[in-house]
N, C-alpha and C positions, 0 to 999 in steps of 0.2 A: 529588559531581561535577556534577550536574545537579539542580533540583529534580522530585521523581515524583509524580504524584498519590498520593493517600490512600487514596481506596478500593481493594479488592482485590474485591472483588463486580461490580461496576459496571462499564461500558465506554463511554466518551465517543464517540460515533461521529456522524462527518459523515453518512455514506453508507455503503450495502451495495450491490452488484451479485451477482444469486444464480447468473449465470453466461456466465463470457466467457474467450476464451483469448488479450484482449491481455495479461494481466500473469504468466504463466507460462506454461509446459506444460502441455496437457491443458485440462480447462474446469476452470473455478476459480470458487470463490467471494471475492471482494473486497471488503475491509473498510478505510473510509478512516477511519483511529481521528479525534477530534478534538483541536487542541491541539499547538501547536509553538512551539520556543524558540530557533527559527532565523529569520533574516529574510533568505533569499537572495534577489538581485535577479532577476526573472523569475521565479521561483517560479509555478508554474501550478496550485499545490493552496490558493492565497491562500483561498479561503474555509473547507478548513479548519480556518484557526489561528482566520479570524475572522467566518466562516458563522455561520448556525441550526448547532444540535448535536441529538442524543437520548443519553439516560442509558439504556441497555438493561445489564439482567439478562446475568450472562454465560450464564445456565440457557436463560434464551429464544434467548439467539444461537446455542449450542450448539444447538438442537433447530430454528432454522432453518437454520442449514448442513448439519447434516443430513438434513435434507429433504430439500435440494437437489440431489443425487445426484451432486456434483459433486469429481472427484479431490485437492483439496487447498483449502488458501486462504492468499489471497496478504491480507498486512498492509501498507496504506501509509496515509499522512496528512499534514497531520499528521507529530507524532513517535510512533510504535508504543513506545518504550523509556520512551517519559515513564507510560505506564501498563502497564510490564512485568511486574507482580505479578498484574494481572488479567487482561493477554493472557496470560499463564502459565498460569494458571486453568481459561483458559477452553479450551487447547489440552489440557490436561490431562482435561479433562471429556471431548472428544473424542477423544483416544486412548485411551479406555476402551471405548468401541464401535464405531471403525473408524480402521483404518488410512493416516490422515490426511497429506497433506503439507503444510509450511512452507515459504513465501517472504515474507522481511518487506524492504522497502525501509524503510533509516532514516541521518538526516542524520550523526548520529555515526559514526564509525569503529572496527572491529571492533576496536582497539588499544583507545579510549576506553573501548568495552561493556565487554571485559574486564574492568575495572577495578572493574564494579560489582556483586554480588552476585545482586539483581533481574534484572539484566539478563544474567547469565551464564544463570542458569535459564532464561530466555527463548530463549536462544542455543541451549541443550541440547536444546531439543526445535522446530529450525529445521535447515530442508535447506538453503536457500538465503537467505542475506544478503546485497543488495545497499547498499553501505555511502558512506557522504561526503556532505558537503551541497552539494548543487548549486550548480555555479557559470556564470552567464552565457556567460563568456567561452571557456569552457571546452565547450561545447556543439556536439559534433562531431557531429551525427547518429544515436550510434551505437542501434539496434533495442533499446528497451526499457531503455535506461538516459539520465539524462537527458545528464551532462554527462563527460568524459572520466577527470577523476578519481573520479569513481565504483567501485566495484570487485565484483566477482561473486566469492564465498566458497561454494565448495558444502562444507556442514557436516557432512555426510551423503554417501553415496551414492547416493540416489534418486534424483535428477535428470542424475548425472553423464553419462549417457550421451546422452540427447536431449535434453540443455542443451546440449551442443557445435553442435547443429542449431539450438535454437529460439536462441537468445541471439548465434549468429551471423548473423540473418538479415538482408539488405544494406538493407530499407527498413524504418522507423517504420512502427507499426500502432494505428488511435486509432480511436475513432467518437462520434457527438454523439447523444446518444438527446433524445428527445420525449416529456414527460410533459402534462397539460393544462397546468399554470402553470410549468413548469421545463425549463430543457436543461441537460445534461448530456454532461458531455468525460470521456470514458474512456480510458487507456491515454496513449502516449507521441507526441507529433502531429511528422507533418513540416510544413514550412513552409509546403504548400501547403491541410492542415488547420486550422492557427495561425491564417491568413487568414479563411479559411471564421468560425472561431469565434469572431474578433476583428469579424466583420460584426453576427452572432447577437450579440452581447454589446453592438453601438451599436445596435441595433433593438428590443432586448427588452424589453417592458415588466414582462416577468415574474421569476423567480430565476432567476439562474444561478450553476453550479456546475461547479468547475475539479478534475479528478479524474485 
């Protein structure tokens, strides 16, 4: 269906945030895998397909998420199904000593996933899929998803109950973090944050990253 990476050890990753509760319920830890085979217009995660990357250990990522005290972790990027073997892996390591939630955003459609073996596995041990590739035109506003045909799959019943709450909520929730050489877009932005980071990104002499 698609081509997957190779390794299964390994995790291509843009970025990590160790904890925030734009991109689920509860505080979350977010992982923007590296690596997509999608080319949507507007796309606002552009430097993961074609940013800086790191190759981390799924062992070390496993042991810094749990560190981090944090109720689940959410998977975006990037395409998350293009290294399904190893986010597999790596969810697997961590539901072996706590009781972890999944939310993975990915450009394919749950119809597509199906379809693939790697990526059903993936599926099995995910609460929430939010599924389709973003489209421009399509881009109604709506809180934490990008564009209208996008679609919310709760796979699971974990989240079904205060997902009715978070995933309806009437406004976009984003924020621009500050590191010494880098800014940093978090979460799903309204228009009036868009602007804001479209200012930072003509000014910046430093990296920026679309997340």
């Amino acid at each position: 269906m698609y081509k997957k990476m190779s390794v299964e050890e390994k995790i291509l990753i843009s970025h990590t945030e160790k904890n925030t509760d734009l991109l689920g319920p509860y505080r979350r830890f977010v992982i923007w895998v590296h690596g997509c085979c999608f080319d949507c217009e507007g796309c606002l995660a552009e430097s993961t397909k074609n940013g800086v990357y790191t190759e981390t250990d799924i062992r070390d990522l496993a042991e810094d998420i749990l560190s981090s005290e944090t109720e689940g972790i959410t998977i975006s990027g990037g395409e998350p199904f293009l290294q399904a073997r190893a986010l597999f892996g790596l969810i697997t390591l961590l539901k072996k000593i706590k009781d972890i939630g999944v939310i993975i955003y990915s450009g394919f459609t749950l119809e597509e996933l199906q379809k693939d073996d790697d990526s059903r596995n993936l599926l099995s041990v995910t609460d929430i899929l939010i599924d389709g590739r973003y489209i421009k035109e399509l881009d109604d506003g709506r809180a934490y998803i990008g564009s209208s045909n996008q679609r919310l799959h709760y796979l699971s019943d974990r989240y079904k109950e205060i997902g009715k709450t978070y995933y309806s909520a009437e406004k976009r929730r984003a924020e621009i973090k500050f590191t010494l050489d880098k800014a940093v877009l978090i979460g799903v932005p309204s228009g009036n944050v868009l602007e804001v980071w479209r200012k930072i990104k003509e000014k910046s002499g430093g990296d920026i990253c679309d997340f």
